[in-house]
C-alpha positions in Angstrom: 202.1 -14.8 -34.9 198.6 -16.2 -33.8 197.8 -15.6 -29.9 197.5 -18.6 -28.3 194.2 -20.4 -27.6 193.9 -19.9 -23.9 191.6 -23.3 -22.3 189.2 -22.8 -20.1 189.9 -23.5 -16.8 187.8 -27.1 -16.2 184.5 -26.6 -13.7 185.7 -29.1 -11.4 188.6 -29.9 -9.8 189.8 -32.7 -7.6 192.8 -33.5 -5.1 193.1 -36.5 -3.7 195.0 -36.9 0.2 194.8 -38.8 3.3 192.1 -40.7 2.0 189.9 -37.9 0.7 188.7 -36.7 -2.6 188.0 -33.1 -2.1 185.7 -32.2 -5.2 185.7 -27.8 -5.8 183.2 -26.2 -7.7 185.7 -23.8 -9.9 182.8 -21.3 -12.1 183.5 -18.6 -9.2 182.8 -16.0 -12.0 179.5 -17.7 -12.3 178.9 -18.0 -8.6 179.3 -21.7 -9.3 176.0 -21.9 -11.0 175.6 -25.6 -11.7 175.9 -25.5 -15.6 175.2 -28.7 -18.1 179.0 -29.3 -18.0 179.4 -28.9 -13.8 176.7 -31.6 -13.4 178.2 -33.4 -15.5 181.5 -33.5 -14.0 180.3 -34.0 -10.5 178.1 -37.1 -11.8 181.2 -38.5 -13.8 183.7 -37.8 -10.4 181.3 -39.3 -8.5 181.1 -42.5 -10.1 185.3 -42.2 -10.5 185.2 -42.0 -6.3 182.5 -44.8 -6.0 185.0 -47.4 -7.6 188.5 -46.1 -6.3 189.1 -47.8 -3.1 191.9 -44.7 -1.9 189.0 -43.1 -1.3 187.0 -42.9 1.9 185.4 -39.4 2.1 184.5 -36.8 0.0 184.6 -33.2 0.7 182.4 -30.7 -2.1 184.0 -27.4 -1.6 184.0 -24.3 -3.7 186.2 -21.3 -5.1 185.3 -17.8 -5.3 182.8 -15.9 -2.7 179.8 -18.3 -3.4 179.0 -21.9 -2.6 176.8 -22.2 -5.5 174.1 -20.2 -6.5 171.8 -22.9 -7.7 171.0 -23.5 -11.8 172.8 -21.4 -14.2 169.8 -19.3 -15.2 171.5 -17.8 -18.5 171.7 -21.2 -19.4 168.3 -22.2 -19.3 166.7 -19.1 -20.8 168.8 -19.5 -23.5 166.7 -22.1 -24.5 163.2 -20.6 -24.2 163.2 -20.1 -28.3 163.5 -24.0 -28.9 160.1 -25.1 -30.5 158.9 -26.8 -27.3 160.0 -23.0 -25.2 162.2 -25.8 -24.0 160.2 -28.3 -22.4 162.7 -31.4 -23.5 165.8 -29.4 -22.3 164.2 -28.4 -18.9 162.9 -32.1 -18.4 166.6 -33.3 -18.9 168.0 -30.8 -17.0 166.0 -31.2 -14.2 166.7 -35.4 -14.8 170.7 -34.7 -15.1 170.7 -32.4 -11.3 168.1 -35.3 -10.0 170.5 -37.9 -10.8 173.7 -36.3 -9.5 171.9 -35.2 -6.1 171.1 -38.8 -5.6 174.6 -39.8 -6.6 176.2 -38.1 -3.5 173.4 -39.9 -1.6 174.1 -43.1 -2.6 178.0 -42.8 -3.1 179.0 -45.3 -0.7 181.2 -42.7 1.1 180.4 -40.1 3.1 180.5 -36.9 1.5 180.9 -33.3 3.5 180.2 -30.2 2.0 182.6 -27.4 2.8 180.4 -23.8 2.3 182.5 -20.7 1.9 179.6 -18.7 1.1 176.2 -18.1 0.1 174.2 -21.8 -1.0 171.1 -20.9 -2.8 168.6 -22.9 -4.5 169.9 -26.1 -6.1 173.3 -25.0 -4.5 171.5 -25.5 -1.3 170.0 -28.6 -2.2 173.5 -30.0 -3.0 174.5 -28.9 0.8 171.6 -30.8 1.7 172.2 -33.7 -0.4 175.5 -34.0 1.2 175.7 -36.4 4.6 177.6 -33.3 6.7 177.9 -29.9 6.1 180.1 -27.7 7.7 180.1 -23.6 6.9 181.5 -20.4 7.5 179.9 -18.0 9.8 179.6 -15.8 7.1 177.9 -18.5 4.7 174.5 -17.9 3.9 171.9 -20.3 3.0 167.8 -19.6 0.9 165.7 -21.4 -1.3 164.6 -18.0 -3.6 162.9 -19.5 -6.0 159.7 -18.2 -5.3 161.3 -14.5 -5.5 161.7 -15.4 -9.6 158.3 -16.6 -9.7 160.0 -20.6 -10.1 159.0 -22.7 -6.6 162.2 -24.0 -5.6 160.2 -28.1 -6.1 163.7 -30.1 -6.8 165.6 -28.3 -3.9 162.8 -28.9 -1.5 163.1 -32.4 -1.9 166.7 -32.9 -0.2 165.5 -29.9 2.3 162.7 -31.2 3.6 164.4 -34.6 4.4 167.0 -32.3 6.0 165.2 -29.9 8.4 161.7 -29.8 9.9 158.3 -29.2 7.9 157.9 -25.9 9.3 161.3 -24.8 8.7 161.2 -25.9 4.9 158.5 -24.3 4.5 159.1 -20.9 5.4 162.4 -21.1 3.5 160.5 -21.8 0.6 157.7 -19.7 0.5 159.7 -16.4 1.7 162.9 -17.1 -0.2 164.2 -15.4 2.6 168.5 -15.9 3.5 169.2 -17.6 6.5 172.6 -17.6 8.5 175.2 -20.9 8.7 173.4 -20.2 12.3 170.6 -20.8 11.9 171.1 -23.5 9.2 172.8 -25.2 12.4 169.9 -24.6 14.4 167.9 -26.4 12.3 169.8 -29.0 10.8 171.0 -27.8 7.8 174.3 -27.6 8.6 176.5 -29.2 11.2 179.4 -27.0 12.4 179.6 -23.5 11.5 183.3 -22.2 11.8 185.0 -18.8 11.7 185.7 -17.5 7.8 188.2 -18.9 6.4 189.0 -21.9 7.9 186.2 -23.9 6.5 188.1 -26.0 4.8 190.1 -27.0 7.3 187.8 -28.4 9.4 186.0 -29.7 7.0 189.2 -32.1 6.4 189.8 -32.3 9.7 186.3 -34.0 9.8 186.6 -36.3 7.1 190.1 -37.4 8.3 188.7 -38.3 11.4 186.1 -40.4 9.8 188.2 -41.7 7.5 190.3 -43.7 10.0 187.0 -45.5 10.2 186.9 -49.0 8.0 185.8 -47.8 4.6 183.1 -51.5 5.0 181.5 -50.1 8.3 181.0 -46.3 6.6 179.8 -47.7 3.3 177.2 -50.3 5.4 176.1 -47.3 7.8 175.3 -44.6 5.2 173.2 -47.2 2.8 171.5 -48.5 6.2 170.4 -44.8 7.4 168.7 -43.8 4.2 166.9 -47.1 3.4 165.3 -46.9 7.1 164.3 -43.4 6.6 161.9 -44.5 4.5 160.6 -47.2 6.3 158.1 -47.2 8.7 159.3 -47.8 12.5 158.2 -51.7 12.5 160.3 -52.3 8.9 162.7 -50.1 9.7 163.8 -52.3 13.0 163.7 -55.6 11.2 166.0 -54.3 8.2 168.3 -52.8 10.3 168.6 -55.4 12.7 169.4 -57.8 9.3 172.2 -55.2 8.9 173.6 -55.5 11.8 173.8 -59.1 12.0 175.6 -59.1 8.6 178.0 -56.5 10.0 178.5 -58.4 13.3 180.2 -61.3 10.7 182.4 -59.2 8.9 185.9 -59.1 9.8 186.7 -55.4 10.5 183.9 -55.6 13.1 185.3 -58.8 14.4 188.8 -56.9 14.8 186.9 -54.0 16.3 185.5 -55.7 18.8 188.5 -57.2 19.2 190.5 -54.4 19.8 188.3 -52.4 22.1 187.9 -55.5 24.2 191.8 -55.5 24.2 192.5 -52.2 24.3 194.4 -51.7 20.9 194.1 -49.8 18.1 192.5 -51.8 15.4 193.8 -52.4 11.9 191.1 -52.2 8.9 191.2 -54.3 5.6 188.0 -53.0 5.0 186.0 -56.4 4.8 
């Protein structure tokens, strides 16, 4: 008899409670590496999450002892002996990870990532794509590129609108680790819990803002990026248009309504 064909075990997987989608990276024997077929599946569960309206957090975690440790490198210097020393692959690589970063960005959910372990290069720059982070003690957090002789450029992006210019920088010119610590200390991450029970408070933390109307979260999150890119004069007038549209919905009628009456209020998420 013929052994069975055994399936690989899918990158991604999802589980869907209490109004959460938690998304886990699952190449732990690649360190999570974020491989053609792992962006692909976090850009495709993405979009899946942006239309079903069970959902009102995400939560990116990961298996095995690393977060992520950035590009699949194998991958990409496999392709070194196309004609081009693979120019076309590395532009559309680079498009694909571009695309899915700003995916979580503009999902119109908040999304926390839940790091187990170490977050380096584009794995980092995922953690920094994500609205809240909260790590493990014992996570660990760099930007090495520079180490392999390949400036971290793409990662710096979502760093550098994360923590403080100085701060970036250093990451990115030294390469050097830094604790979930120190990623607190400057803004990286925000909680840093004892190993092991990451994940729990990470769902703790998206259950507690998912109690929130799924209208107010998805109005908030697309206000605070588009003012971050304004300058201070724009940024007041659009978010003062905002608010007024959010003052006439009804979940901020009931509310307002509810504080005023001392109740709890009841979302319909309009």
């Amino acid at each position: 008899m013929n052994a069975p064909l055994r399936t690989a075990p899918p990158v991604l997987l999802r589980d869907d409670f209490d109004g959460i989608a938690l998304l886990t990276l699952n190449r732990p024997q690649s360190r999570n590496s974020l491989s053609e077929a792992l962006l692909a599946a976090l850009t495709a569960s993405l979009a899946d999450i942006a239309a079903d309206t069970r959902v009102r957090v995400v939560v990116i975690a990961a298996n095995g002892p690393a977060f992520s440790a950035g590009h699949d490198m194998k991958e990409m210097t496999a392709r070194r002996s196309d004609a081009d020393r693979g120019r076309a692959y590395f532009t559309q690589l680079m498009d694909q990870c571009a695309a899915m970063m700003q995916a979580v960005v503009r999902l119109p959910k908040p999304v926390i990532a839940c790091v187990q372990g170490t977050a380096t290069a584009a794995g980092c720059q995922l953690v920094a794509s994500c609205d809240l982070a909260v790590a493990s003690s014992a996570a660990m957090f760099a930007t090495p590129g520079v180490n392999i002789g390949l400036f971290c450029s793409t990662p710096m992006v979502a760093l550098s609108r994360n923590v403080s210019r100085k701060a970036a920088m250093e990451m990115l010119l030294t390469g050097d680790m830094i604790s979930a610590k120190e990623a607190q200390r400057i803004g990286l991450v925000n909680r840093v819990v004892e190993p092991g029970t990451e994940r729990a408070a990470a769902l703790v933390l998206g259950r507690q803002i998912a109690a929130r109307s799924a209208l107010t979260l998805k109005i908030g999150k697309e206000a605070f990026y588009r003012q971050l890119e304004m300058n201070l004069g724009d940024a007041y007038r659009y978010a003062s248009e905002v608010m007024v549209e959010n003052m006439l919905a009804r979940d901020a009628e009931e509310g307002i309504g509810a504080f005023i009456e001392k109740r709890t209020p009841s979302w319909e998420d309009r």
